[in-house]
N, C-alpha and C positions, 0 to 999 in steps of 0.2 A: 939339865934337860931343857929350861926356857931359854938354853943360848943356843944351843942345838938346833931346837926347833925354829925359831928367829931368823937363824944363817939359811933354813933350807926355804926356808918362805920366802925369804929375798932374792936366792938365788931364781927361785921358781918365777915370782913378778919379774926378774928381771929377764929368761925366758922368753916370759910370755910377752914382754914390752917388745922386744926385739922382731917375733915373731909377727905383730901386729903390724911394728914400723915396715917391715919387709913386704906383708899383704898390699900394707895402701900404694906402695913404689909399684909394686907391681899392676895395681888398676891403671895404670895411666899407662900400659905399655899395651900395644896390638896384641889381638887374643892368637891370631898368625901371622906374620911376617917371614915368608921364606924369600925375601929380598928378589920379589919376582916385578917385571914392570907390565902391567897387563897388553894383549894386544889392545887394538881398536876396535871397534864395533867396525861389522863389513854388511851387504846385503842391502844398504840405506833406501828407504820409499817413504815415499811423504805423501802425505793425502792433508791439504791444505782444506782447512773448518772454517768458520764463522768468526771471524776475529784472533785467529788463531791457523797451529797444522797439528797433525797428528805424525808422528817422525816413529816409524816402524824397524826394523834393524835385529841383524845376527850377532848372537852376545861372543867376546872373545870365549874360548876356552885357557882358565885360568883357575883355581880355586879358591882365588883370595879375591877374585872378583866382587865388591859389597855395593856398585851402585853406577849407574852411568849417568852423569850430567850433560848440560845443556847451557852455554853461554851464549847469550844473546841482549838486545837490546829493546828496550820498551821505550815510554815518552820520558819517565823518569833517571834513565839511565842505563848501565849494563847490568843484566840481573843474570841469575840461574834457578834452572829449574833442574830436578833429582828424581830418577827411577830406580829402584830397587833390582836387583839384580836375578828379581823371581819373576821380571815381566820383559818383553822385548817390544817396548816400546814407550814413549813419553809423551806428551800431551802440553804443547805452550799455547797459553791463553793471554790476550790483556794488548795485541795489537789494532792501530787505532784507526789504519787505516791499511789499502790492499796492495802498500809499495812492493815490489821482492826484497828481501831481506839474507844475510847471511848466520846460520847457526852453525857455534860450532860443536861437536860431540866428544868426549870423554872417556875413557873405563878409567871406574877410579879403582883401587883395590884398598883392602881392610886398613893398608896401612898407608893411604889417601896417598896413594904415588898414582899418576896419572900417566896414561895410555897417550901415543903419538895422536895431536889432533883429527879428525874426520869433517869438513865442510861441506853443510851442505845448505840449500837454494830451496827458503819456502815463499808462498806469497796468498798469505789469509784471504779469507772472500771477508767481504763486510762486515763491518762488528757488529754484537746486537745491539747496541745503544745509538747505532743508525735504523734501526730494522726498529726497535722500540720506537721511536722516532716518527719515523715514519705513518705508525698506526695511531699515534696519538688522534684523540676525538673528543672534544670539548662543547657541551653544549649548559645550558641554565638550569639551574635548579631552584630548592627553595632556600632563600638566605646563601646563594651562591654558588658554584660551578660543579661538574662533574667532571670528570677527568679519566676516559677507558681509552687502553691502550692494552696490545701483544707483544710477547716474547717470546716467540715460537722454540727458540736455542734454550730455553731455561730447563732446567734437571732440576727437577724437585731436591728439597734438602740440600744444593749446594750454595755456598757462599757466593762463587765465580756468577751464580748465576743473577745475583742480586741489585738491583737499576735502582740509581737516586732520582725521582721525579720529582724538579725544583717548579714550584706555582710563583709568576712575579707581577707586579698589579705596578703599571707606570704610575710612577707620580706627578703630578704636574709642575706643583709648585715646587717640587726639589727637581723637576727635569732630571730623572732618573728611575730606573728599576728598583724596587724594593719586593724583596723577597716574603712572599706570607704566609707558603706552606713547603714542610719537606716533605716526600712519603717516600719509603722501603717497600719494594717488591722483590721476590722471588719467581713470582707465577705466573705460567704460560700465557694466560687470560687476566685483567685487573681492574678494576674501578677504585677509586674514592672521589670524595667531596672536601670540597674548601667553603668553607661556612662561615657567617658571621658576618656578613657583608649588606650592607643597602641596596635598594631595590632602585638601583640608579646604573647607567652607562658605563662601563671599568672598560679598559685597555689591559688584558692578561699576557701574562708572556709564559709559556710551558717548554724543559728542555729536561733533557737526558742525560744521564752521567754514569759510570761506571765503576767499579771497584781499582780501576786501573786508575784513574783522573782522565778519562776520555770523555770528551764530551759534544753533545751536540750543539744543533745549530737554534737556537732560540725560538716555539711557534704561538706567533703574536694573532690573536683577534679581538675581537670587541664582543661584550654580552654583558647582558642586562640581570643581575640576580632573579628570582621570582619574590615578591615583598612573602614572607611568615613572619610571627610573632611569637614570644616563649605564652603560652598558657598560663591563665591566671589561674595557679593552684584552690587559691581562696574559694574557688565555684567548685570544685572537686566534693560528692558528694560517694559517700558508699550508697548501694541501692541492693545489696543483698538482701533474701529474702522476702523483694519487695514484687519480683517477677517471676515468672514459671523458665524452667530452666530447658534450653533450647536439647531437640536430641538430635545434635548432631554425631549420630552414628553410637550403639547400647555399646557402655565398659566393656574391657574385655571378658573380662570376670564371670560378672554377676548380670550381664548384657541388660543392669538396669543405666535409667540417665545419670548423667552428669550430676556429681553433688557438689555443691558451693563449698568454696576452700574458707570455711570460718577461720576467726582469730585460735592461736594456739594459747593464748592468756592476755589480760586486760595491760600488760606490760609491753606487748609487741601489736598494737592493733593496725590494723590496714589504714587508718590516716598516719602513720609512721610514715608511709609512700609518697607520703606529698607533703609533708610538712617542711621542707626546703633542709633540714639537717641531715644528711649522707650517713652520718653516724648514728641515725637509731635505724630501727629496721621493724617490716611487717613479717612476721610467721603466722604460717600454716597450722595448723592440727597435725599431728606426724598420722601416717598408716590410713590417707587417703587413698584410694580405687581414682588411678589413673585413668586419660584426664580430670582436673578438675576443672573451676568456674571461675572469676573474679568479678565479678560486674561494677562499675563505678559511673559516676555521672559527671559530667566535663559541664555543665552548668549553661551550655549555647552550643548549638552546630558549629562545625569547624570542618574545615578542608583540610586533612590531616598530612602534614609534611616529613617530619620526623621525631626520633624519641631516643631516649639517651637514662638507660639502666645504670645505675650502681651496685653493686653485689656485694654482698655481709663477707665480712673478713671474721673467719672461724680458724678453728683449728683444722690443719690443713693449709691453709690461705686461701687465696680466690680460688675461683672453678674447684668449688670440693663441695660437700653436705648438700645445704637444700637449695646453692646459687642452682638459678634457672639455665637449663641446658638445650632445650625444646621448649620453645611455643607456640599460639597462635592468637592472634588479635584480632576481635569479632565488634561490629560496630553495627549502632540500629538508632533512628529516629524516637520509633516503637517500640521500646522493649515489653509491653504487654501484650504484643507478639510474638512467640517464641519463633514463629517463622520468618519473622524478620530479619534475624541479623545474618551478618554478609562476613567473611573472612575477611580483615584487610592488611595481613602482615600474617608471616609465617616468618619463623627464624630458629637455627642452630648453631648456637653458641661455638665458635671456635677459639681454642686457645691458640694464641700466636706464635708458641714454641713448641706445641706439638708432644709437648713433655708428657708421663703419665698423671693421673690424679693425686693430691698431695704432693707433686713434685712443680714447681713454678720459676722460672727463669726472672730476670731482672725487668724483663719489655713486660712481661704478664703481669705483673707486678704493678708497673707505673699503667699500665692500659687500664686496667681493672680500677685503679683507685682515678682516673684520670673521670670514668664513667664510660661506657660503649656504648655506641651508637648506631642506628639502625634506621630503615626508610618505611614510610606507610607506600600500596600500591598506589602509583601514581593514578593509577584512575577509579581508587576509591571514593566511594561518594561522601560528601560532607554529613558528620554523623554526630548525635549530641553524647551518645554511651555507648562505654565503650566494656568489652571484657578480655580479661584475660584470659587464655585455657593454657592451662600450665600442663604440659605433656611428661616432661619428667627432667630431674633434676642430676647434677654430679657425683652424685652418692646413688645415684640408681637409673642411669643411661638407661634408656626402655627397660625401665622396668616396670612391673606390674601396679606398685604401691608408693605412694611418698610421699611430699610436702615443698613447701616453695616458703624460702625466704627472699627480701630484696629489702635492700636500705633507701633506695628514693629510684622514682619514675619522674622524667619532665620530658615533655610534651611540645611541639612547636607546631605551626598551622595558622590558616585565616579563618578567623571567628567570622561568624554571620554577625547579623545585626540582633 
């Protein structure tokens, strides 16, 4: 009976081996192939874009139709580009300048046999990294340059739409360019800052570049940084409970004032914030009545330039729990005046991937632990204390109730005397 059984169990694996080997020969063969060669795409209009055409068209009739390509040539070489066969039209991007050009058209069918060629005659209006170019605007800041420029062509969320913006500071003594900042944009509208620099004469150079290697033409001026200094933490003083709390507008709640965001335990106290280590952090009390208060004393008047947050890495990772999501920065000579203090910074926390809460891409990641950085209003008045109003947090985007953690705050500006 165990020889019997044996024979039929082999027979069966073997079967089944056969039947398996047969399956995978057959993945590699077209799901249809009735040996058909598709027409041509007929109909052709082109409506030439921004560094680019839009190439419109009537699909053969064929059923094995799976895609219609596009050969052409870029700065790098012949490329192609692929429409799917549920759209009648394709879209070529990535040209560098507005010569006419030749593309040619395709139907491919499932079993990648291709349709007699279709030629046709586009000629791109300007790329955006002439048009980026173009709007560049450069003036001084504190500890170094700003940098606003448009991209009027940019589509939110796409790759294509993405500008390399190279900062380059001549050198003298090497008699050459040296490059000292890169920035990534996607956005119609942009700023940043090149920071770090002396409050001394530079020669800059500013140019534009594309995802394609297209690039602009280099734009050179001269400016003088604004002199700041980083703040001496050592004068940072807490002053909670030491002043009457301003009412800037009752809770929503309890539409009583503002209450001071105390320590959550003697483990996380608010000199955490300025202790110069990133790795510890200040907490809140949880199940705060948003806003709350922070008040702190900066030890001398100062003309406030900019500030640079580190955010507590919890579970979740950055932008989660009690990182700061909304605030607002209140500044007063007087603070035994509660009608003193003045707004001098508002801010909402943007994550730069755009991903949900708990979820963090690789850039959020390094940005976050890098520190993020933010400007005071430039025609804030020089102020010795400052507070925080913590409006709400990652774990409760406008919400009603919550708590603020941060692992270090530092501060740049010109001290009075």
């Amino acid at each position: 009976m165990k020889i019997k059984y044996l024979a039929k169990l082999l027979i069966l694996l073997s079967v089944l081996a056969t039947g398996s080997f047969s399956c995978s020969e057959d993945r590699f063969e077209p799901i249809e192939d009735d040996g058909s060669v598709p027409g041509p795409v007929h109909d052709v209009s082109v409506k030439n874009i921004a560094g680019g055409a839009q190439i419109t068209y009537a699909l053969p009739d064929n059923k094995n139709l799976l895609y219609i390509k596009a050969v052409y040539h870029l700065k790098q070489g012949e490329v192609e580009s692929k429409a799917s066969y549920l759209t009648n039209q394709i879209v070529l991007e990535g040209f560098g300048d507005e010569a006419e050009r030749e593309v040619i058209l395709y139907a491919v069918s499932r079993s990648e046999k291709l349709s007699a060629p279709v030629k046709v005659k586009i000629k791109p209006l300007r790329a955006p990294v002439f048009t980026v170019f173009n709007s560049l605007a450069l003036s001084e800041t504190f500890g170094g340059i700003v940098v606003n420029f448009e991209n009027p062509t940019a589509v939110s969320g796409s790759v294509n739409s993405n500008m390399v913006v190279g900062t380059l500071r001549w050198d003298e003594e090497l008699k050459e360019w040296v490059q000292i900042d890169t920035y990534y944009s996607g956005l119609t509208k942009d700023q940043f800052a090149v920071r770090g620099l002396e409050s001394k004469p530079y020669k800059f150079g500013v140019f534009i570049k594309d995802r394609w290697d297209n690039h602009s033409d280099t734009l050179e001026t001269e400016l003088t940084p604004i002199y700041e200094e980083e703040l001496d933490k050592k004068r940072w003083r807490d002053i909670r409970t030491r002043f009457a709390i301003p009412q800037v507008g009752a809770l929503p709640i309890s539409g009583n004032r503002m209450l001071e965001g105390v320590d959550y335990s003697g483990a996380y106290p608010i000199t955490n914030m300025w202790d110069g280590n990133v790795g510890n952090f200040f907490h809140t009390k949880s199940g705060f009545e948003l806003p709350i208060w922070i008040p702190f004393d900066l030890g001398v008047s100062v003309k406030l330039s900019r500030y640079k947050i580190w955010q507590r890495t919890v579970a979740g990772g950055y932008f989660s729990h009690g990182n700061p999501h909304e605030w607002e920065i209140w500044g007063t000579n007087t603070p035994e005046d509660p009608n003193s203090w003045v707004q001098i910074a508002h801010e909402i926390m943007v994550k730069p991937s755009g991903l949900p809460v708990g979820q963090n891409s690789a850039d959020d990641r390094s940005i976050a632990a890098a520190g993020q950085e933010y400007n005071f209003n430039i025609d804030a008045p020089a102020v010795r204390y400052l507070a925080w109003k913590h409006i709400d947090n990652w774990a409760s985007i406008r919400g009603e109730f919550g708590f603020l953690h941060m692992n270090e705050l530092t501060i740049w500006g010109q001290p009075g005397n």
